[in-house]
C-alpha distance (Angstrom), angle and dihedral (degrees) to the residues before:
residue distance angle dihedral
X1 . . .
X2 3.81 . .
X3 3.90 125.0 .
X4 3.23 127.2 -128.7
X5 3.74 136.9 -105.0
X6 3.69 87.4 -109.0
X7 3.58 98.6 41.4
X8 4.09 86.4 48.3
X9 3.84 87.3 55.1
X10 3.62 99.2 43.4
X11 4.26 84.3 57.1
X12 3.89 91.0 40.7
X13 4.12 87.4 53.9
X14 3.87 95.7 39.3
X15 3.68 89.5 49.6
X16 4.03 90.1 45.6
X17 3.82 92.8 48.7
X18 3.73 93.2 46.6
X19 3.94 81.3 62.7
X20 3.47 107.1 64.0
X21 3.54 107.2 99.7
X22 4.05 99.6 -173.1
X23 4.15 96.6 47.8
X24 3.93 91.9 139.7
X25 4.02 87.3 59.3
X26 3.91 94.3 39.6
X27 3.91 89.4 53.6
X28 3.46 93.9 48.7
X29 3.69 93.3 56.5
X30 3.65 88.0 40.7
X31 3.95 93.3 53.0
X32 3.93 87.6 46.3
X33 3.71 95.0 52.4
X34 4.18 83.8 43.6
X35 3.82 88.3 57.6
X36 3.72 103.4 44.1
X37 3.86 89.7 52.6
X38 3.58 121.2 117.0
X39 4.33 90.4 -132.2
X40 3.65 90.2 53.6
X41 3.91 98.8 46.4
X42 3.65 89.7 50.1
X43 3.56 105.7 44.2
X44 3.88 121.1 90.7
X45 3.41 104.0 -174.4
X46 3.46 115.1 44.0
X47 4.10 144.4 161.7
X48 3.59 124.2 -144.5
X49 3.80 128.4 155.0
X50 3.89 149.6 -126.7
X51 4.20 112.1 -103.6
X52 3.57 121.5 -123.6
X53 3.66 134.4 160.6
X54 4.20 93.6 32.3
X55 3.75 86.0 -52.5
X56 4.35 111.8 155.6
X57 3.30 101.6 -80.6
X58 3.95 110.3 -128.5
X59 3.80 105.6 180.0
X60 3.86 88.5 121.8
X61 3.36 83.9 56.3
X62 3.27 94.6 51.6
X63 3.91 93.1 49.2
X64 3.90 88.3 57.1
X65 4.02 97.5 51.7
X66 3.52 89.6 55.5
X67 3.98 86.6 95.9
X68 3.66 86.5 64.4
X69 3.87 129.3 31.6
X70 3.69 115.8 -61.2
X71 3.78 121.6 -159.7
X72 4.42 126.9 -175.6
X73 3.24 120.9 -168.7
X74 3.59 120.4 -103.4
X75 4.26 114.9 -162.7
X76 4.05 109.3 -134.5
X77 4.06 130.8 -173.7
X78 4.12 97.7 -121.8
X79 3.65 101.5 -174.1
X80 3.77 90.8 -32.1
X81 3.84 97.9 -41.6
X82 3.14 128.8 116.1
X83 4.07 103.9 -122.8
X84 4.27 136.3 154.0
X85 3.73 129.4 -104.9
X86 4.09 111.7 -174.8
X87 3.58 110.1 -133.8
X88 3.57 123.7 -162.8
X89 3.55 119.7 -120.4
X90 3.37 124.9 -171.3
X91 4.28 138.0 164.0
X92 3.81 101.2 -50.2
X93 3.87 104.9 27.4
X94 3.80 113.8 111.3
X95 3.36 112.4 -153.9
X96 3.82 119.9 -138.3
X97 4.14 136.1 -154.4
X98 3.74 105.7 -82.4
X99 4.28 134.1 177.9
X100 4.19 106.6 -26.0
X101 3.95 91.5 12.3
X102 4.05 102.1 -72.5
X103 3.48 129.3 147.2
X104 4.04 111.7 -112.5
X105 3.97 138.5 164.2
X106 3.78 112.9 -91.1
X107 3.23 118.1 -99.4
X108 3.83 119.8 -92.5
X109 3.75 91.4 49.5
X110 3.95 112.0 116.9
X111 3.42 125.0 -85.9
X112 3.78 135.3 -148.2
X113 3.68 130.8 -137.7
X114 4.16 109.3 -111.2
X115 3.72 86.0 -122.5
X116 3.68 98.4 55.9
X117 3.88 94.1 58.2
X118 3.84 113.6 103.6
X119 4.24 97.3 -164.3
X120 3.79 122.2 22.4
X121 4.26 105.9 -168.8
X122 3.96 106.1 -153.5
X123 3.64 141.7 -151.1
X124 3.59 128.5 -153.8
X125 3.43 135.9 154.4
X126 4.36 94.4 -120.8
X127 3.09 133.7 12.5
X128 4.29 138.3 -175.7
X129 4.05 124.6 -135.4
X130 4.11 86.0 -116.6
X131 4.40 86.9 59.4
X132 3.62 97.7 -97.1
X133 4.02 109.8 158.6
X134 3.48 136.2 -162.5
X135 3.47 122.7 -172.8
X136 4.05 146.2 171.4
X137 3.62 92.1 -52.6
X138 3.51 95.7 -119.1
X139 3.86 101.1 109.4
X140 4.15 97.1 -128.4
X141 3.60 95.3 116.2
X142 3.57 108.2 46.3
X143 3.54 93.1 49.3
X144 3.50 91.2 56.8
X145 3.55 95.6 51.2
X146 3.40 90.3 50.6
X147 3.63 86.4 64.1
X148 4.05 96.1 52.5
X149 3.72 93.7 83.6
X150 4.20 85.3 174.9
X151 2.82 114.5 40.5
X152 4.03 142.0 95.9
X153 3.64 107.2 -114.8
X154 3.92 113.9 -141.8
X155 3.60 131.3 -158.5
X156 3.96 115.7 -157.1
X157 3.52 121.5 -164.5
X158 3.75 152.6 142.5
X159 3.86 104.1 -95.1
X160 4.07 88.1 -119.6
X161 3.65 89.5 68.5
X162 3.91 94.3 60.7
X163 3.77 103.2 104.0
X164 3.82 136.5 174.3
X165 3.69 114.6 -72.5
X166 3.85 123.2 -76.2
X167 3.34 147.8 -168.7
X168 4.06 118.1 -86.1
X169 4.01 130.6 -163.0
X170 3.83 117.9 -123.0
X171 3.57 97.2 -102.2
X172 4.29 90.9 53.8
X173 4.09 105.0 104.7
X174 3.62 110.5 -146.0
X175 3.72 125.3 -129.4
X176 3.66 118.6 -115.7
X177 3.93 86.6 -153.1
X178 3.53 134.3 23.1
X179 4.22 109.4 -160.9
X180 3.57 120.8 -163.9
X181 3.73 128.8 162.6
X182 4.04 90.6 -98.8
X183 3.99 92.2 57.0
X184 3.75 153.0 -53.3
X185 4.38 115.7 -73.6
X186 3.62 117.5 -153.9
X187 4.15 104.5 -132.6
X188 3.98 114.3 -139.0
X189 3.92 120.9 -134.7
């Protein structure tokens, strides 16, 4: 059987993030360039997530929105699908280990609609200058991005994982940014 494209990218960036030998200092400098940006100081209600897997880790990110309202991801069955609800989390929530191992808000916490979020911060596993994402293959993601008709979409990654550009299906949502901890790129629509 032969893989993919995508599937041969998402080994090529898991094998390139399992590299980098000095992630805690490359996601601090990531996080700081995060929290001086303009999108970030502005927005009020934003979404951000919990790493796993070598993913950036954001928590001082996290710390920072909590002026504002801070949303995680939390992965639900929807009539057997796999899709996101973002759950606010706030000073005194503890998150626990939801669907595929992640850290999410309990449930019972509020919720926000997809469409009222103003900046949505992104994992993925490789990304392109232009805001090209792959991801875990499972689809989650990019559906709920879809649904975040307002908001600036974020890509946040390790600069290794910043390839050449590739080819995306229909239903991938681009990033309108992709931050690493060497600078900011501007996605094209």
């Amino acid at each position: 059987m032969k893989l993919s494209e995508k599937e041969l990218l998402r080994r090529r960036g898991r094998s390139l993030r399992k590299a980098i030998e000095n992630r805690g200092v490359l996601s601090g400098a990531i996080c700081e360039r995060i929290i001086n940006w303009d999108m970030f100081v502005s927005s009020r209600r934003m979404m951000s997530y919990c790493f796993v897997d070598g993913e950036v880790d954001l928590t001082a990110v996290n710390n920072a929105a909590s002026a504002g309202e801070l949303y995680l991801p939390a992965v639900v069955l929807n009539e057997g699908v796999s899709s996101i609800e973002a759950r606010r989390f706030a000073e005194g929530i503890v998150c626990v280990k939801g669907k595929y191992g992640i850290s999410e808000p309990p449930m019972g916490v509020s919720v926000i609609r997809p469409a009222d979020i103003e900046l949505v911060l992104v994992p993925g596993i490789m990304f392109s200058p232009s805001g090209s994402r792959i991801g875990f293959g499972c689809g989650y993601y990019d559906r709920f991005l879809s649904l975040c008709v307002s908001a600036v979409k974020a890509g946040v990654c390790f600069e290794a994982q910043v390839g050449g550009e590739f080819e995306t299906d229909e239903n991938d949502v681009r990033m309108d940014f992709v931050i690493t901890e060497k600078r900011i790129y501007k996605g094209e629509k």
